[in-house]
N, CA, C and O of each residue as an XYZ file, in Angstrom:
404
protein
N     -35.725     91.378     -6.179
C     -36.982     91.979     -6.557
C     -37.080     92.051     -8.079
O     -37.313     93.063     -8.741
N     -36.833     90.640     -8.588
C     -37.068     90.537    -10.455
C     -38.348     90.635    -10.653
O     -38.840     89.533    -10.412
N     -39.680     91.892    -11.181
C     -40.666     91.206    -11.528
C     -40.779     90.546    -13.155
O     -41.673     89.759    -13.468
N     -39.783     90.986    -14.040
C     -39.999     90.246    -15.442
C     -38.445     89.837    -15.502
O     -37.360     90.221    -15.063
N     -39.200     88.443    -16.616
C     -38.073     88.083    -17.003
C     -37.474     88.502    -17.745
O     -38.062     89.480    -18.206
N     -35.850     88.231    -18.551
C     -35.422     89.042    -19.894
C     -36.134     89.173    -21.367
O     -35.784     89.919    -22.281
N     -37.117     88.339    -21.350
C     -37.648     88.658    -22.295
C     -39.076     89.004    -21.696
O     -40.007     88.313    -22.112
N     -39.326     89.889    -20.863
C     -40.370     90.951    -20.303
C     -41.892     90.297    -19.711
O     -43.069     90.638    -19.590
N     -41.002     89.140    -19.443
C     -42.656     88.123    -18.986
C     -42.566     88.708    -17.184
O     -41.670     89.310    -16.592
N     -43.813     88.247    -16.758
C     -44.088     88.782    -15.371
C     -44.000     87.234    -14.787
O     -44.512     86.162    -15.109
N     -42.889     87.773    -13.544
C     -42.606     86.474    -13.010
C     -43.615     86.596    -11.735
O     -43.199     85.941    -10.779
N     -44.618     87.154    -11.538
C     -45.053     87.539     -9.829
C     -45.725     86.363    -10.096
O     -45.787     85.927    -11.246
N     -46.346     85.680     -8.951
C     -46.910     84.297     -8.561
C     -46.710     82.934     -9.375
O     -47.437     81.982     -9.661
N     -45.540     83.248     -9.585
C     -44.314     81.526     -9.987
C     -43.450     80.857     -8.786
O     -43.024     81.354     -7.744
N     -43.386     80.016     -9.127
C     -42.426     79.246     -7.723
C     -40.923     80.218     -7.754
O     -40.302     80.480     -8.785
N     -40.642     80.541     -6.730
C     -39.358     81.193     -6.839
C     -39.436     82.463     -6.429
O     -38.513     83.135     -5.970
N     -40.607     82.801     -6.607
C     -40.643     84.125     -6.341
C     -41.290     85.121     -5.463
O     -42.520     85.109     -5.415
N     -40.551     86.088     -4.677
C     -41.007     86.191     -3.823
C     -42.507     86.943     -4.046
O     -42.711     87.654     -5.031
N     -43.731     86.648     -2.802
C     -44.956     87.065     -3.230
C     -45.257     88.992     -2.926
O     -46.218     89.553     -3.453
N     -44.384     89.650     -2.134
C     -44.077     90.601     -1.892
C     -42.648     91.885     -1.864
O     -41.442     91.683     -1.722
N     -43.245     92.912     -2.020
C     -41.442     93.699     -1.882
C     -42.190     94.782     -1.254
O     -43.363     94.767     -0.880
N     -41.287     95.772     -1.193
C     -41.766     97.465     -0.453
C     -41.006     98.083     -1.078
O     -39.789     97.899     -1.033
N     -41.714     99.134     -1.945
C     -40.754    100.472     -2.705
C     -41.323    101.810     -1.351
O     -42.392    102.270     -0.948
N     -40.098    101.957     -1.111
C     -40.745    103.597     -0.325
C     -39.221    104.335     -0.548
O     -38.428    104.047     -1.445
N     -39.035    105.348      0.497
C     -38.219    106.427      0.157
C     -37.993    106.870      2.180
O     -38.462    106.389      3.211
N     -37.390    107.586      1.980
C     -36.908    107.798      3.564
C     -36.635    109.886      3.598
O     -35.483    110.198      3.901
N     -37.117    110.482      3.458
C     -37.206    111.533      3.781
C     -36.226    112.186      4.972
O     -36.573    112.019      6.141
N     -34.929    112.973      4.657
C     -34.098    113.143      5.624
C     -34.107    114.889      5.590
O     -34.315    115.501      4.542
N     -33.874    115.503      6.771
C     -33.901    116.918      7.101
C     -32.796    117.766      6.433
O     -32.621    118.907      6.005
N     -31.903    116.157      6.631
C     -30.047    117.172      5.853
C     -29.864    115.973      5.616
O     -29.697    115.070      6.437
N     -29.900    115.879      3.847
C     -29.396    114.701      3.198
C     -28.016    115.067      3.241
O     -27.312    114.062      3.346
N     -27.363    116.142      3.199
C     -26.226    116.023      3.179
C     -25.385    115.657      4.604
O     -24.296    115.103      4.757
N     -25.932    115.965      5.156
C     -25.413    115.209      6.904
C     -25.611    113.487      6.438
O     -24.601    112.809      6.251
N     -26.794    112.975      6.303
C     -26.987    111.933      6.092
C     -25.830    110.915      4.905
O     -25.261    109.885      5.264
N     -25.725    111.464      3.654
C     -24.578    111.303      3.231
C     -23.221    111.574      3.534
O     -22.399    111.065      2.773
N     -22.805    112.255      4.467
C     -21.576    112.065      5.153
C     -21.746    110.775      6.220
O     -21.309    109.679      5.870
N     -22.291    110.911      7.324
C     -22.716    109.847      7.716
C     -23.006    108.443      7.583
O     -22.897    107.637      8.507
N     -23.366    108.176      6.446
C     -23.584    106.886      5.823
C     -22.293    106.897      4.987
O     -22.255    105.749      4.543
N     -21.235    107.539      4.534
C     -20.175    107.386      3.912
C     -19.391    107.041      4.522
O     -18.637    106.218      4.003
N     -19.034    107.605      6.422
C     -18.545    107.375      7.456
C     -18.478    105.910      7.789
O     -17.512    105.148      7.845
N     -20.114    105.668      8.054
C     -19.769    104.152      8.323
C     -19.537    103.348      7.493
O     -18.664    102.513      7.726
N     -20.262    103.335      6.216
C     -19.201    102.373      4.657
C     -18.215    102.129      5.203
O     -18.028    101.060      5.783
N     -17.038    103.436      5.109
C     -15.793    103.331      5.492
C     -15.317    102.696      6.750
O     -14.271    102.049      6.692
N     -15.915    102.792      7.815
C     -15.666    102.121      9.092
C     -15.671    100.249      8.856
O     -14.833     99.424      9.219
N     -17.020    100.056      8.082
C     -17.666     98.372      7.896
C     -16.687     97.795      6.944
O     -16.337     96.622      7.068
N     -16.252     98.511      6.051
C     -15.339     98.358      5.166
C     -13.871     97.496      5.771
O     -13.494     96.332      5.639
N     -13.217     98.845      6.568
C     -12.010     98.347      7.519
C     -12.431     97.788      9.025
O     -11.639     97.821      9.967
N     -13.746     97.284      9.124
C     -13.833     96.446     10.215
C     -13.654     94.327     10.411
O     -14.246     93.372      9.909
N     -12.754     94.455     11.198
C     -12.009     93.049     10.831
C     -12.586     92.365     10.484
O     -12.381     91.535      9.600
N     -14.431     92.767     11.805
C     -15.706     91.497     12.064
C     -16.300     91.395     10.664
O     -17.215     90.577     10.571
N     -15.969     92.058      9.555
C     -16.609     91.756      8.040
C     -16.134     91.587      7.318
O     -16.616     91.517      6.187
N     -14.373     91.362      7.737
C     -13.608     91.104      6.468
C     -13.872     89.805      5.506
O     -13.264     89.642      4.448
N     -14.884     88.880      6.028
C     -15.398     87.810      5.284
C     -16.767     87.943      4.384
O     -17.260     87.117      3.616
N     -17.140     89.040      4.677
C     -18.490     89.909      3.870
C     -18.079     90.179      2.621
O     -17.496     91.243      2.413
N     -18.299     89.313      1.630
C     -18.330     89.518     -0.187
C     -18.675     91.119     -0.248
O     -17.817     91.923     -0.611
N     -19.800     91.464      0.079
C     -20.365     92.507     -0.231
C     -19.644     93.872      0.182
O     -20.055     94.904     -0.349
N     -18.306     93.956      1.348
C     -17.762     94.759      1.746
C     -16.624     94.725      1.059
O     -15.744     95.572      1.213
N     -16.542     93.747      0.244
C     -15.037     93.899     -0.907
C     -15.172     94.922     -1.691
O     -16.342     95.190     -1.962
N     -14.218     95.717     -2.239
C     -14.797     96.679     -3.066
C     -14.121     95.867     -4.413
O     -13.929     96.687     -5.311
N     -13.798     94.791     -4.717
C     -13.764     94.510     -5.939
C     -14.910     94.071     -6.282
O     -15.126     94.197     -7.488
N     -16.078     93.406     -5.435
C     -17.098     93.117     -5.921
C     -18.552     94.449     -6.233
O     -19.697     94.255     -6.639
N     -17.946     95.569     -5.887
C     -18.600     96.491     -6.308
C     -20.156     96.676     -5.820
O     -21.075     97.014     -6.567
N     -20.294     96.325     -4.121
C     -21.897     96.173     -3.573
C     -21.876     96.931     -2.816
O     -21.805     98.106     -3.176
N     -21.929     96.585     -1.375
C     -21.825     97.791     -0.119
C     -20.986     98.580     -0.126
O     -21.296     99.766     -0.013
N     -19.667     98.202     -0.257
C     -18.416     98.490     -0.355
C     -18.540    100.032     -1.035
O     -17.838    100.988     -0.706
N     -19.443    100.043     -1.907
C     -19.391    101.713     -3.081
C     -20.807    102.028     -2.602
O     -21.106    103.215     -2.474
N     -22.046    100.728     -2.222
C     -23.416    101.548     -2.029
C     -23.971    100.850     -1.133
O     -23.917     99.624     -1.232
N     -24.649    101.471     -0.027
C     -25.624    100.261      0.655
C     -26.745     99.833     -0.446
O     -27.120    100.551     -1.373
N     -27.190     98.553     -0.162
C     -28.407     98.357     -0.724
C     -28.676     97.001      0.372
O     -27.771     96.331      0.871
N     -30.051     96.814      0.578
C     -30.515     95.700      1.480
C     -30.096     94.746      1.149
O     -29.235     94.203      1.840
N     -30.566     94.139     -0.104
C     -30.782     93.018     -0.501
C     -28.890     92.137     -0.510
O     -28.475     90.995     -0.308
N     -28.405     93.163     -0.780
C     -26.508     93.049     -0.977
C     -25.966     92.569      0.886
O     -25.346     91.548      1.185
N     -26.324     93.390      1.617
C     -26.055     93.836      3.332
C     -26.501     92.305      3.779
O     -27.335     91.488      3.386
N     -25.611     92.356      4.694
C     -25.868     91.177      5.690
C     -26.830     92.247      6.438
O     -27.139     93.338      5.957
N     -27.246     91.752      7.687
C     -28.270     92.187      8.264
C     -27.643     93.305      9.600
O     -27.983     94.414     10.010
N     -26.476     92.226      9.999
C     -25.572     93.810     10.780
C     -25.468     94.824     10.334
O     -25.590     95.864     10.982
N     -25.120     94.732      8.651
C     -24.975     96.092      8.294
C     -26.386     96.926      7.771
O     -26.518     98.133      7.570
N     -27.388     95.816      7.628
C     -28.860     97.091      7.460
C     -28.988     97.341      8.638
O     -29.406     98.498      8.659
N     -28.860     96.868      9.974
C     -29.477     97.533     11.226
C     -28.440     98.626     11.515
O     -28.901     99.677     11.960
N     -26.895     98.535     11.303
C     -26.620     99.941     11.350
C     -26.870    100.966     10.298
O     -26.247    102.016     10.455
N     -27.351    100.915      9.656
C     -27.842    101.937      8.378
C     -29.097    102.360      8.717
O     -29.473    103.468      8.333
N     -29.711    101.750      9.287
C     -31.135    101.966      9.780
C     -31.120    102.706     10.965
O     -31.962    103.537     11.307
N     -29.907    102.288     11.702
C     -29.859    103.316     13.613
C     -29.556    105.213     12.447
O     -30.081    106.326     12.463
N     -28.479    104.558     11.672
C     -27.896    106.136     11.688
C     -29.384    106.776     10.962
O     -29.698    107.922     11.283
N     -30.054    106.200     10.229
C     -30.872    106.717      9.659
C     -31.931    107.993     10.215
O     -32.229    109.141      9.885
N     -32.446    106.521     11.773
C     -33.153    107.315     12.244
C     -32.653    107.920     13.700
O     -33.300    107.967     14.746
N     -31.482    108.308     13.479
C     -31.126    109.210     14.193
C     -30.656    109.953     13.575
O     -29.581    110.234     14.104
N     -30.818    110.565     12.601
C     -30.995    111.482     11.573
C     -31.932    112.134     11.597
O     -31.829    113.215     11.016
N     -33.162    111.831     12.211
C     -34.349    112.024     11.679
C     -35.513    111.325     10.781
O     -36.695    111.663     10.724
N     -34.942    110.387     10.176
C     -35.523    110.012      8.515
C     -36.958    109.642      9.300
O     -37.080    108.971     10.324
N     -37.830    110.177      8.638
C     -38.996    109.534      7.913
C     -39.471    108.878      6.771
O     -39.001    109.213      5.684
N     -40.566    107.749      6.847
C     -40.073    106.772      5.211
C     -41.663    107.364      5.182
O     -42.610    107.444      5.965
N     -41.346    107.729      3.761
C     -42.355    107.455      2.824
C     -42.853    106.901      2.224
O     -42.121    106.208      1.517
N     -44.205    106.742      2.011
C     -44.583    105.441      1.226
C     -44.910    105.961     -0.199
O     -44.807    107.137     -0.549
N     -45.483    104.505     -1.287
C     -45.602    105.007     -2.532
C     -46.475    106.458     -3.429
O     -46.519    106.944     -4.559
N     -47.040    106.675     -2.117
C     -48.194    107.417     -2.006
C     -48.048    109.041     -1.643
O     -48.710    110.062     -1.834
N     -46.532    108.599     -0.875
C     -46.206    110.413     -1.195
C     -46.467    110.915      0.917
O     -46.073    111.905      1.533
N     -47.473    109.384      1.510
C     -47.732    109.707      2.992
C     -46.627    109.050      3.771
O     -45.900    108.071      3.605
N     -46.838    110.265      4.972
C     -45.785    109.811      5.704
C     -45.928    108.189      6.622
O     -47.131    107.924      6.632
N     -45.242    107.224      7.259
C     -45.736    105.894      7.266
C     -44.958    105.920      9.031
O     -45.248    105.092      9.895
N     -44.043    106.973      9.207
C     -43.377    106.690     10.313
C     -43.333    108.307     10.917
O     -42.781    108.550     11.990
């Protein structure tokens, strides 16, 4: 999700790039449940054999391994980030401050 380049040009509708993204936020009841939880499974995906070939679960490469982020995650690991989420509760918010879910 680059929209400028390093010297602050706007890359949106150039070849390469994607024509869309989504900024929102996820609204949880007990972020702190939620952060144990999501620390839980890190740690589980981490020492699970089925990802020991996942770059992103190395912690020398410094991605999932210390933070989820989508764009880093194979897709097994956003759909479990997403179950614990919303079985948490989470609601996502959109840019707007309304609820979307």
């Amino acid at each position: 999700m680059t929209l400028f380049d390093k010297k602050g040009r706007s890359l949106v509708g150039r070849e390469g790039v994607s024509r869309c993204f989504m900024i929102c936020m996820i609204e949880l009841p007990d972020p702190y449940e939620a952060q144990r939880q999501l620390e839980d499974l890190r740690e589980e995906l981490v020492h699970d054999p089925y990802f020991s070939g996942v770059p992103s679960l190395h912690p020398e490469g410094r991605k999932t391994a210390l933070a989820f982020h989508a764009k880093d995650d194979v897709a097994e690991v956003r759909r479990k980030v997403i179950k614990v989420l919303s079985e948490l509760g989470g609601k996502v918010v959109g840019p707007s401050g309304a609820r979307t879910s």
